[in-house]
N, CA, C and O atoms as CSV, one atom per row, in Angstrom:
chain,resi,resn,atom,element,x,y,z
A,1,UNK,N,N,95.343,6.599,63.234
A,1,UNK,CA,C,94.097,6.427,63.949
A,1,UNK,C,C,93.021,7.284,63.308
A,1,UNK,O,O,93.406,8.348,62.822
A,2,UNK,N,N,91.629,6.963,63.225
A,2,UNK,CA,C,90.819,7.372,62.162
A,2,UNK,C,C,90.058,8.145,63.718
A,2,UNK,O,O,89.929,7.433,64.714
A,3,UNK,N,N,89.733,9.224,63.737
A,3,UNK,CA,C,88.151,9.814,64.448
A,3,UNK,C,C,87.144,9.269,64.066
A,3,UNK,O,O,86.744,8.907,62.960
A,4,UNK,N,N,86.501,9.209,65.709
A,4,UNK,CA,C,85.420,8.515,65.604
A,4,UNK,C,C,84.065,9.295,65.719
A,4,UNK,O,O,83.927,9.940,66.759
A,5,UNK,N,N,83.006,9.334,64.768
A,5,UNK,CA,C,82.341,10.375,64.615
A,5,UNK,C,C,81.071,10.014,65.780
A,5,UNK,O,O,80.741,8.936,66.274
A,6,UNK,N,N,80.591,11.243,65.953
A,6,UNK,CA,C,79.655,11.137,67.608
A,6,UNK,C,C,78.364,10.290,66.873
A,6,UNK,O,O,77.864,10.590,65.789
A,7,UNK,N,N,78.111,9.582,67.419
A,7,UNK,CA,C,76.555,8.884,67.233
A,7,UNK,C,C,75.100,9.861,67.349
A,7,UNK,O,O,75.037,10.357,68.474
A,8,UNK,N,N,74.255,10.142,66.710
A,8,UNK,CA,C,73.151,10.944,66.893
A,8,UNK,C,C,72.153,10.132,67.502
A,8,UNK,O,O,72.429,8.938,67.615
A,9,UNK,N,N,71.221,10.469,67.853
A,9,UNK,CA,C,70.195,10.364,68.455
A,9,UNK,C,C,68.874,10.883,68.057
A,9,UNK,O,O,68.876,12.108,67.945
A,10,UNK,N,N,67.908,10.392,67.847
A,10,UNK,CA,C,66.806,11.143,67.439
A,10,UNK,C,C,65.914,11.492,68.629
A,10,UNK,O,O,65.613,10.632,69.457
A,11,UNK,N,N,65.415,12.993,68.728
A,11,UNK,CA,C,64.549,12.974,69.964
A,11,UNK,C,C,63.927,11.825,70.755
A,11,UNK,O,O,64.130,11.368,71.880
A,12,UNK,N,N,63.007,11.495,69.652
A,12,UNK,CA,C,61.991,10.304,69.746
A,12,UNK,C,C,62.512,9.139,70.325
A,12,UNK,O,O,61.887,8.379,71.066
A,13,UNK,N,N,63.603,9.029,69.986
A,13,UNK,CA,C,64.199,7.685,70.122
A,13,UNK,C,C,64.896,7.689,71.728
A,13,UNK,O,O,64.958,6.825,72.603
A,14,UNK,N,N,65.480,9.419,71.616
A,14,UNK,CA,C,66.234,9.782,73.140
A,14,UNK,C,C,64.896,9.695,74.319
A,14,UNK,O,O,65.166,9.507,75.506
A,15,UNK,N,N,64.046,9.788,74.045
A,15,UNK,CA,C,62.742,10.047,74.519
A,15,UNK,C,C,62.333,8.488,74.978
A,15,UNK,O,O,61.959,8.280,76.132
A,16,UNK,N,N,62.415,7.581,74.154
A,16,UNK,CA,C,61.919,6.288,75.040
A,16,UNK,C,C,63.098,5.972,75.957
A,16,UNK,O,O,62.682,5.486,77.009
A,17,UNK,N,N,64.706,6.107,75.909
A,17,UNK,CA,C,65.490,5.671,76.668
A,17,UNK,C,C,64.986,6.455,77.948
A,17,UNK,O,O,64.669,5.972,79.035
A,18,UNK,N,N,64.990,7.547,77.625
A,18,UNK,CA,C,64.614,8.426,79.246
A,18,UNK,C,C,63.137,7.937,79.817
A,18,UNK,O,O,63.088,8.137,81.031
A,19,UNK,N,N,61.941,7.364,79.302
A,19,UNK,CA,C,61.272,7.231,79.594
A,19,UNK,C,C,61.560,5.696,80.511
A,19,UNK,O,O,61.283,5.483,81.692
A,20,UNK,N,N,62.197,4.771,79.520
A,20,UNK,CA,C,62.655,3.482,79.878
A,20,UNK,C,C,63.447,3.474,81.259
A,20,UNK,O,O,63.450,2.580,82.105
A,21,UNK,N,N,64.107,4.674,81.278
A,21,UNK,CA,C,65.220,4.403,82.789
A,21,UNK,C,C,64.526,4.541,83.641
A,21,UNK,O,O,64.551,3.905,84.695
A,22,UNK,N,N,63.425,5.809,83.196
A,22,UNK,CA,C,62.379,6.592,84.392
A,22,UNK,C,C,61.534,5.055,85.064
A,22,UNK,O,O,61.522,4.788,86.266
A,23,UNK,N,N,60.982,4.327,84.154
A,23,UNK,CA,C,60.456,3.231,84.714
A,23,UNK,C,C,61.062,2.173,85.041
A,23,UNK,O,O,60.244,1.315,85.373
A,24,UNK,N,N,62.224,1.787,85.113
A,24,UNK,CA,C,63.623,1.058,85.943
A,24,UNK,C,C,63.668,1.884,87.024
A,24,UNK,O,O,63.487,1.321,88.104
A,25,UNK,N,N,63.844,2.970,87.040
A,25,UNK,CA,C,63.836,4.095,88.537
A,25,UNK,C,C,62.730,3.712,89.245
A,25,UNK,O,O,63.094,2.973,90.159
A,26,UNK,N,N,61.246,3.918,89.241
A,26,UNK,CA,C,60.473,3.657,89.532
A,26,UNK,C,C,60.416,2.317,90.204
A,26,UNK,O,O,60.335,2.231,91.429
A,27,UNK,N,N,60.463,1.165,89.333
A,27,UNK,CA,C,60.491,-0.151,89.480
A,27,UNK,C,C,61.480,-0.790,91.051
A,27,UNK,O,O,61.201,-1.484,92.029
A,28,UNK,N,N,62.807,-0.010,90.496
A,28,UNK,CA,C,63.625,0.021,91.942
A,28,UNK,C,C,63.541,0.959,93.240
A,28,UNK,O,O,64.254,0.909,94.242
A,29,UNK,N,N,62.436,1.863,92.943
A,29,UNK,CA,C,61.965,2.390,94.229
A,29,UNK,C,C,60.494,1.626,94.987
A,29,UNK,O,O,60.018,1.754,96.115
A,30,UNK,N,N,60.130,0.922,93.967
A,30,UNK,CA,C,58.942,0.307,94.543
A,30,UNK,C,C,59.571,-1.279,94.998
A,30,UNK,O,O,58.730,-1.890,95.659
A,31,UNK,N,N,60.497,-1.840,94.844
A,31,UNK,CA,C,61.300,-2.620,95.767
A,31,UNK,C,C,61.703,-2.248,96.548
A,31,UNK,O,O,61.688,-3.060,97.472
A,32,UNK,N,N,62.369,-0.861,96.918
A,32,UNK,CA,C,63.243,-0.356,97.779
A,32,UNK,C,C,61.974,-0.008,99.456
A,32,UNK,O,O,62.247,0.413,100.580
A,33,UNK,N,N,60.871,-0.367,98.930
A,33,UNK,CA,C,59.556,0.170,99.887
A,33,UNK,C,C,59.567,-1.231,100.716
A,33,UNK,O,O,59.490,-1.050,101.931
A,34,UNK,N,N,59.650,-2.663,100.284
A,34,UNK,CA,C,60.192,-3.359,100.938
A,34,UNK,C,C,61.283,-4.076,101.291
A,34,UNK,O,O,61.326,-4.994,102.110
A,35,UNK,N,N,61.809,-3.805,100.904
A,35,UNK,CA,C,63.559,-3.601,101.140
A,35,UNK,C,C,64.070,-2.566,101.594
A,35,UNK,O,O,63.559,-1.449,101.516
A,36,UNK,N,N,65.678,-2.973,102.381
A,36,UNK,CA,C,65.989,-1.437,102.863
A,36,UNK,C,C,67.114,-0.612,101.930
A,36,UNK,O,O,68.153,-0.887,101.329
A,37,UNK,N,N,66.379,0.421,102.144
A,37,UNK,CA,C,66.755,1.704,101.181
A,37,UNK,C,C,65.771,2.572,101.179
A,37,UNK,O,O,64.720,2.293,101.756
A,38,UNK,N,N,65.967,3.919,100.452
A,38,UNK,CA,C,65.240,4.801,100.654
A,38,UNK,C,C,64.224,4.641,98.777
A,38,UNK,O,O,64.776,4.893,97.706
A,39,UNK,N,N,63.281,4.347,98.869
A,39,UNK,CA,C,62.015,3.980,98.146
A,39,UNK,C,C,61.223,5.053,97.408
A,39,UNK,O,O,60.694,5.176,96.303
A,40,UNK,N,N,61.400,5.859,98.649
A,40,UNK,CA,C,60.478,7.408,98.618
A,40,UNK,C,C,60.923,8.194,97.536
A,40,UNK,O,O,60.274,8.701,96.621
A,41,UNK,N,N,62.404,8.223,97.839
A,41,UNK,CA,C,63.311,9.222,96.579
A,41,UNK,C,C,63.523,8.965,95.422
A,41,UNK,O,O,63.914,9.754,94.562
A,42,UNK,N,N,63.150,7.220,95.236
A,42,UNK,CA,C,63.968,6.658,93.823
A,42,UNK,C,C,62.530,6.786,93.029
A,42,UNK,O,O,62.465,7.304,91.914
A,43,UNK,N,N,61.444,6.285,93.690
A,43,UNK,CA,C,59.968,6.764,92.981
A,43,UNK,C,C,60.097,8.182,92.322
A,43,UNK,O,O,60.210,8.292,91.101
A,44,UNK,N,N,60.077,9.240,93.144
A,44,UNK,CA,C,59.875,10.212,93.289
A,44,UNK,C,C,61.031,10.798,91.391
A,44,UNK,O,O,60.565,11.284,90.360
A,45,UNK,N,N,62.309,10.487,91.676
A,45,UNK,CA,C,63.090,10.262,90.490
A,45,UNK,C,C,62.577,9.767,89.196
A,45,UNK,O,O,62.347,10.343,88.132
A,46,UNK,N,N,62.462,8.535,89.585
A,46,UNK,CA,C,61.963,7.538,88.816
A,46,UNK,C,C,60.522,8.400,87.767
A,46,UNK,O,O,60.507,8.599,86.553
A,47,UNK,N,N,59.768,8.648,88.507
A,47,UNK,CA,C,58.560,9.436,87.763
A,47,UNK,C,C,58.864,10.759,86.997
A,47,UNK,O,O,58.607,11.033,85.825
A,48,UNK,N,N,59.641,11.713,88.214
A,48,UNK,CA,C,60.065,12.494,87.102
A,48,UNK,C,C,60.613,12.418,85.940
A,48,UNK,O,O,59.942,12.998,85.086
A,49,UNK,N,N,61.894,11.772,85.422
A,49,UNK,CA,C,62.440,10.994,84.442
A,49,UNK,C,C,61.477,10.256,83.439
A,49,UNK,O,O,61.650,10.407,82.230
A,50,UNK,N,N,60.624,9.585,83.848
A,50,UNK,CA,C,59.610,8.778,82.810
A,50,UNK,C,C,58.592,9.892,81.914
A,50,UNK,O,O,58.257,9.911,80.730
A,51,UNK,N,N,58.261,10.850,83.152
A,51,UNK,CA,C,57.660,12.330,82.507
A,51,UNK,C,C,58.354,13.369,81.663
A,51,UNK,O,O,57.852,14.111,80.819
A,52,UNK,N,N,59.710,13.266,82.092
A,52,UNK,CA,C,59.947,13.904,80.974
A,52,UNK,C,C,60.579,13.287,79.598
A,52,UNK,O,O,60.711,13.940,78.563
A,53,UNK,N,N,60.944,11.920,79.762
A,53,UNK,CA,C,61.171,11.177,78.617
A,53,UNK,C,C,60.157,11.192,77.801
A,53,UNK,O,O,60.286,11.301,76.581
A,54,UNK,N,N,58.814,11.061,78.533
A,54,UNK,CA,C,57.324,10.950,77.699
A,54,UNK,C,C,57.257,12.323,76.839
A,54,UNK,O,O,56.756,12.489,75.727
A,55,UNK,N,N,57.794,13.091,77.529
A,55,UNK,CA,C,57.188,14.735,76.958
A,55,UNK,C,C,57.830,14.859,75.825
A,55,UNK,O,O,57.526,15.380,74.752
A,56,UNK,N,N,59.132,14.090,76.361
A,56,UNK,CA,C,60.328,14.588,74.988
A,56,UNK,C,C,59.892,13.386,73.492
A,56,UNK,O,O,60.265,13.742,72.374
A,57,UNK,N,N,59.357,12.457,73.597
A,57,UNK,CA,C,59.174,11.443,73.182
A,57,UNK,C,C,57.616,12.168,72.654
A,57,UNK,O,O,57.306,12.172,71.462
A,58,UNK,N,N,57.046,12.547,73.347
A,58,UNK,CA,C,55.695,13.059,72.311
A,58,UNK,C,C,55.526,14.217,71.769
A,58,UNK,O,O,54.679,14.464,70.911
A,59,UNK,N,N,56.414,15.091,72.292
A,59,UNK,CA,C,56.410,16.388,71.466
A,59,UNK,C,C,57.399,16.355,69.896
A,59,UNK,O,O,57.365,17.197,68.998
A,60,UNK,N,N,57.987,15.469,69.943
A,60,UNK,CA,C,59.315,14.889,68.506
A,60,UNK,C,C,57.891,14.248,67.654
A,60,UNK,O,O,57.477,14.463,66.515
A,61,UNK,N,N,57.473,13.542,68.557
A,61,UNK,CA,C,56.151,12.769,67.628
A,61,UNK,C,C,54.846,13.880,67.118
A,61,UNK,O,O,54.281,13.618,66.056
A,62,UNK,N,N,54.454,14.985,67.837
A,62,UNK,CA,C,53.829,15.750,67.485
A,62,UNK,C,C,54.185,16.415,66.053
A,62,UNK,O,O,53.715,16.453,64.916
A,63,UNK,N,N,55.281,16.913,66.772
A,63,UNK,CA,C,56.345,17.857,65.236
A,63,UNK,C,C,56.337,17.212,64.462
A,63,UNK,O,O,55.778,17.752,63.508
A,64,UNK,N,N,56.863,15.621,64.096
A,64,UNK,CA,C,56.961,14.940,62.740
A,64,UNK,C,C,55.841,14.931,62.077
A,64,UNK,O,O,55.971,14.858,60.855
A,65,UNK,N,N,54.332,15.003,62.664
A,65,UNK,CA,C,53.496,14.647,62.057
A,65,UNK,C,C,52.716,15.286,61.376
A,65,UNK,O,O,51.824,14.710,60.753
C-alpha cells in the first residue's frame, strides 16, 4: 500500500471555500426566517464565516502582490 500524501491548499483558494460556505450559511438562514428553524443563528454564522473567508482570501491576495 503506497501513502497517500495530504493535499495542500492555498490560502486564497482556502479563503473562497470559507467564504462560499459562509454564503450557503447565510442563504439557509434566510430560508430558515420563513420556514421553521432557527434563522437568527444560521445568519448570524453564516456572516461570520463569509467574513472571515473574505479576510483570509484578501489578505493571501494582498501578500502575493
Amino acid at each position: 500500500m503506497s501513502k497517500k500524501e495530504a493535499v495542500s491548499m492555498s490560502p486564497s483558494r482556502a479563503g473562497v471555500v470559507v467564504t462560499l460556505i459562509g454564503i450557503a450559511l447565510i442563504l439557509v438562514g434566510a430560508a430558515m426566517y420563513v420556514l421553521p428553524g432557527p434563522g437568527l443563528p444560521f445568519l448570524l454564522l453564516g456572516l461570520a464565516v463569509a467574513v472571515a473567508g473574505a479576510a483570509l482570501w484578501f489578505t493571501d491576495r494582498k501578500a502575493s502582490s
